[in-house]
N, C-alpha and C positions, 0 to 999 in steps of 0.2 A: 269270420276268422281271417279272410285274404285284404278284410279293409283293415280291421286294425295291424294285417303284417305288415301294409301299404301305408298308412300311418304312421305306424314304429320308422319305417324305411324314410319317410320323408324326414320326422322330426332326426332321427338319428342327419342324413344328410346336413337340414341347416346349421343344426350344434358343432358339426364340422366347418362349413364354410363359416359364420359367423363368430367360429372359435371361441362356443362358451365354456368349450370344456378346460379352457383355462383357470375364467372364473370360478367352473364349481372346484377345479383342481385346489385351487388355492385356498379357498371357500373351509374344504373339509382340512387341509392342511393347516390353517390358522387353529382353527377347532381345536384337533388332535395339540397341535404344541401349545397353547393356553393351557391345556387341561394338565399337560407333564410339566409345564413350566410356573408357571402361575404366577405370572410377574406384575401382584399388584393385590386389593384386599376382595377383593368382589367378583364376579364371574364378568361381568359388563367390563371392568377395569386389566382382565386376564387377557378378552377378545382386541379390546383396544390396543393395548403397547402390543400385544403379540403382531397384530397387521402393520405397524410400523417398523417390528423388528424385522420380519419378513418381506415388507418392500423390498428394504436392502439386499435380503438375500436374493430375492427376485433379479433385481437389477444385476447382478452378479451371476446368477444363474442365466438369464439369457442371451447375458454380452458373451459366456461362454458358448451355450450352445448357437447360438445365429452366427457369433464373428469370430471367435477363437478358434474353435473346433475347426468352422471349412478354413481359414485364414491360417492356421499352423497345422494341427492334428491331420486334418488329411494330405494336409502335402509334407509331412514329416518333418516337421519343422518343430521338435520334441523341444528344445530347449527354451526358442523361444512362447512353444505352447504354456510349457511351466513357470516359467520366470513373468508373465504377463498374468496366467491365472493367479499365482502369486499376488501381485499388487494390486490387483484388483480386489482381491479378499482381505488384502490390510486394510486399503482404503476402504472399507465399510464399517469395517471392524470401529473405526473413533465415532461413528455417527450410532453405531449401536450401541455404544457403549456411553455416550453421549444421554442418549436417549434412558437406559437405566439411570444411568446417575443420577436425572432430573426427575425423571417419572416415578420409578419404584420408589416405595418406600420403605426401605428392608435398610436398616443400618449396618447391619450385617452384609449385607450386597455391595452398598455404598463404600465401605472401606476396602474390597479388594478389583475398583471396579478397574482401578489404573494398574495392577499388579500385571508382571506379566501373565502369570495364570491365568488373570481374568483371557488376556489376548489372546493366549493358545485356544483355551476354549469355543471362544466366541470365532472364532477361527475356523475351527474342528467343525462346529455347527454350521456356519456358511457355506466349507468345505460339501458338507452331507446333501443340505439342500441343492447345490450345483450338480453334485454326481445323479442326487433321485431326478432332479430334472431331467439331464441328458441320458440318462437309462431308460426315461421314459419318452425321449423322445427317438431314440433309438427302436426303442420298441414301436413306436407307432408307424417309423420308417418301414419297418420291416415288415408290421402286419398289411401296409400297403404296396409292398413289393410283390409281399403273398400275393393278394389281391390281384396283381396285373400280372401273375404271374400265373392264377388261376384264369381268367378271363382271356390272356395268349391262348394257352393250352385248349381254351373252350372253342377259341375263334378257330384255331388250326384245327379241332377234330371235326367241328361244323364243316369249314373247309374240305378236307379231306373226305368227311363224307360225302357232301356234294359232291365232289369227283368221282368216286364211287360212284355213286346212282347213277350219275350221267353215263357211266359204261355199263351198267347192267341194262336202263332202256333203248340202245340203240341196241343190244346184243340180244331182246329179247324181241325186237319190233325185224330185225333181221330173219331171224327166223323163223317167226308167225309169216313176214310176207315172200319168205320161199315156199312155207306151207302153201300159200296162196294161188302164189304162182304155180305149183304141180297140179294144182286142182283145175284152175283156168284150160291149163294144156289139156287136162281129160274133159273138160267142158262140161265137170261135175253140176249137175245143181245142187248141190252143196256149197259152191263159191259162195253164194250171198248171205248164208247164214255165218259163213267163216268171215266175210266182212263184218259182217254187224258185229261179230264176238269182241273178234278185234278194236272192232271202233270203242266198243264198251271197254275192254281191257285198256286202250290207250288212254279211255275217260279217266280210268282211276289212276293211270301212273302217271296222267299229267297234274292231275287237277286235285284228287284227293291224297296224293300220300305226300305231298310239302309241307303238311302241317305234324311231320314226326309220328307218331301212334298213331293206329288207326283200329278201326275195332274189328275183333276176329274174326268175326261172320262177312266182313266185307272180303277180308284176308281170302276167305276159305271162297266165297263167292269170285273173285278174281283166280283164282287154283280151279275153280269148277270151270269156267269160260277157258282159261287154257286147256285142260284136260280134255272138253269136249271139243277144242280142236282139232288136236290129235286124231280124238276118235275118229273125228269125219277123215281124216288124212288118211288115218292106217285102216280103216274099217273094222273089221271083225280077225285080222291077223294078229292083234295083240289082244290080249283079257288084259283089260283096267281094273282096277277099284280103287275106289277114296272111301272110306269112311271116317267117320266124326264120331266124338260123343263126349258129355262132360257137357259143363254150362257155359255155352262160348257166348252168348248174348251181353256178358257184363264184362269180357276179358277185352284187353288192348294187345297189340302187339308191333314192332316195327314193320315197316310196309315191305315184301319182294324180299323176305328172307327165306321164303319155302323154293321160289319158284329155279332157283340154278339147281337143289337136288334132283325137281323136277325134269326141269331139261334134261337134265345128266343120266336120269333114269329112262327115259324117251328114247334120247339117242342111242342108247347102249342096248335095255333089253326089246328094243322096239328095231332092233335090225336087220334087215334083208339076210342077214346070214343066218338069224333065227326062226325056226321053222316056226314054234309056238311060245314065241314073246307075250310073257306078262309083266304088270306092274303093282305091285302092293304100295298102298299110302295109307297111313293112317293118323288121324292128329285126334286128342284127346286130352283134355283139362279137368279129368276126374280129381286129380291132386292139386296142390297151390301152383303147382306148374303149369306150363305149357312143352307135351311129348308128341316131338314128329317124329314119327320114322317112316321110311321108303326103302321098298326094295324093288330089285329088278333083275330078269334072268340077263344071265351074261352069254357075252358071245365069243367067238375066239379067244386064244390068248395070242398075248405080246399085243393087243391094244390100252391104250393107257386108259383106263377108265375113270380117271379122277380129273382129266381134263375137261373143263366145261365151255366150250367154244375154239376159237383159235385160239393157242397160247396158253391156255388153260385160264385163261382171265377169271371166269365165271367163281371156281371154287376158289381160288386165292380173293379174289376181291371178297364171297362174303365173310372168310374169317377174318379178311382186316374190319368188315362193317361188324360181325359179331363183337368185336376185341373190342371196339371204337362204345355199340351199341352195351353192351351186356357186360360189362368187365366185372371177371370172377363169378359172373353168376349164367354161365350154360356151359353144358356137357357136350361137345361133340365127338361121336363116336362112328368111326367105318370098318365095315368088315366085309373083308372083301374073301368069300367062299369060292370053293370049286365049282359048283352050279349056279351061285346068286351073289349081286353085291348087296350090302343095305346098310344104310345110315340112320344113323341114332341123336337126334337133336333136344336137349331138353335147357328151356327157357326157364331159368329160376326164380322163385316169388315172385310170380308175373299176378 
């Protein structure tokens, strides 16, 4: 399936630079006006004078659209646009007409070939063929405007992301190595499993999540090595839990979208002013979805609890990565209670 989309994409490309699709343009348009016209006794003799009669209009059609259109029409230069597309539609008009009078053989034809009627006509027809060209080359303008107009949009949100990302792993590398450092000063032996975690954590934010999706379980597994940071940090003063469940072995998800709730729950029900700080987490793929939610006891009020680092970077950057990542398809939901906060995240048709 991905060779012949890869195929299609090539041949489609040459047909463009090699600009055959003029020739089949024309190809199907000789066709079509033989077949209404029939300017002659036989199907062979309809194909033939019709592609003579339509050189002409060719000729005409693309001195318009290449020279006349940029040359008058876009620099408003109306009068002279018309009074040029004008003669140039007479002047083809004697060699088409030319061209019947010798070729057809219709006596009927023949006698009104010098009338003016004939000329209005043959006119009117030239006329059609110039406008369908430049409608359609209009059209092709514009579906190639689309085009780079799609591919900015795509460069700048690639862009933007990346800057994102870059401020969530120095924001999360910050505060794993203050974790570090408190531990060091208590001379924990703990430190060196918190090393290792880390170094593994850094594995995947450097190395595996460049490549956009990454699969759930690696997700949940980065969430477990943070969490058991923590634990070692705060020891048995806070109650954790994570639980899972659903079929995460086949799901994908974007990389470091859990972990600012996380923090944000850390920080907040995990504080010294909390006598018994817990955290609930739980992510589950029982549906076509993907459902995180976190909660965590809260502490004081008048602290802003929606702030995730200095500045509050943390939660403003992943709804711009959400909007950028998921647009129109996840729910985020906060509820901020008199005993608990907890956030409600659901990833749709994931």
């Amino acid at each position: 399936m991905q060779k012949g989309k890869s195929l299609a994409r090539l041949l489609y490309k040459f047909v463009l630079k090699s600009r055959l699709y003029h020739i089949a343009f024309w190809t199907v348009y000789t066709v079509f006006w033989a077949i209404a016209v029939q300017p002659g006794k036989t199907p062979a003799a309809w194909l033939g004078y019709s592609a003579l009669i339509l050189f002409f209009h060719g000729l005409v059609a693309y001195f318009n659209t290449y020279y006349l259109v940029n040359r008058f029409l876009y620099t408003r230069q109306i009068g002279f646009y018309v009074v040029t597309l004008g003669l140039a539609i007479i002047s083809v008009t004697f060699p088409i007409s030319i061209i019947i009078h010798k070729l057809v053989n219709n006596r009927d034809i023949e006698n009104i070939v010098w009338s003016w009627n004939f000329f209005l006509i043959t006119s009117l027809t030239v006329l059609f063929s110039v406008v369908l060209i430049m409608v359609l080359k209009l059209l092709k303008n514009w579906y190639h405007e689309e085009q780079s107009k799609k591919q900015l949009v795509q460069l700048n949100l690639e862009t933007e992301l990346k800057f994102l990302k870059s401020q969530i792993n120095p924001h999360f590398l910050f505060n794993s190595l203050n974790n570090l450092y408190a531990l060091t000063l208590m001379k924990s032996d703990s430190a060196p499993e918190v090393v290792l975690k880390l170094s593994n954590i850094l594995r995947y934010v450097l190395y595996e999540t460049i490549e956009g999706k990454v699969p759930l379980e690696k997700e949940i597994q980065y969430l477990n090595d943070y969490i058991e940071l923590e634990k070692i940090r705060l020891g048995n003063r806070v109650d954790i839990r994570f639980h899972t469940s659903g079929n995460l072995s086949t799901r994908v998800v974007e990389p470091m979208l859990f972990l600012t709730f996380v923090e944000n729950s850390f920080k907040h029900g995990a504080s010294a002013t909390i006598s018994n700080g817990w955290v609930d987490i739980d992510l589950n793929t029982e549906s076509n979805d993907i459902h995180f939610s976190i909660a965590n006891s809260k502490q004081e009020m008048g602290v802003d609890r929606l702030n995730c680092g200095s500045g509050g970077i943390g939660l403003e950057n992943l709804k711009k990565r959400l909007d950028i990542l998921y647009p129109g398809r996840y729910s985020l939901a906060v509820a901020d209670e008199p005993d608990s906060y907890k956030v409600n995240l659901t990833l749709k048709n994931e």
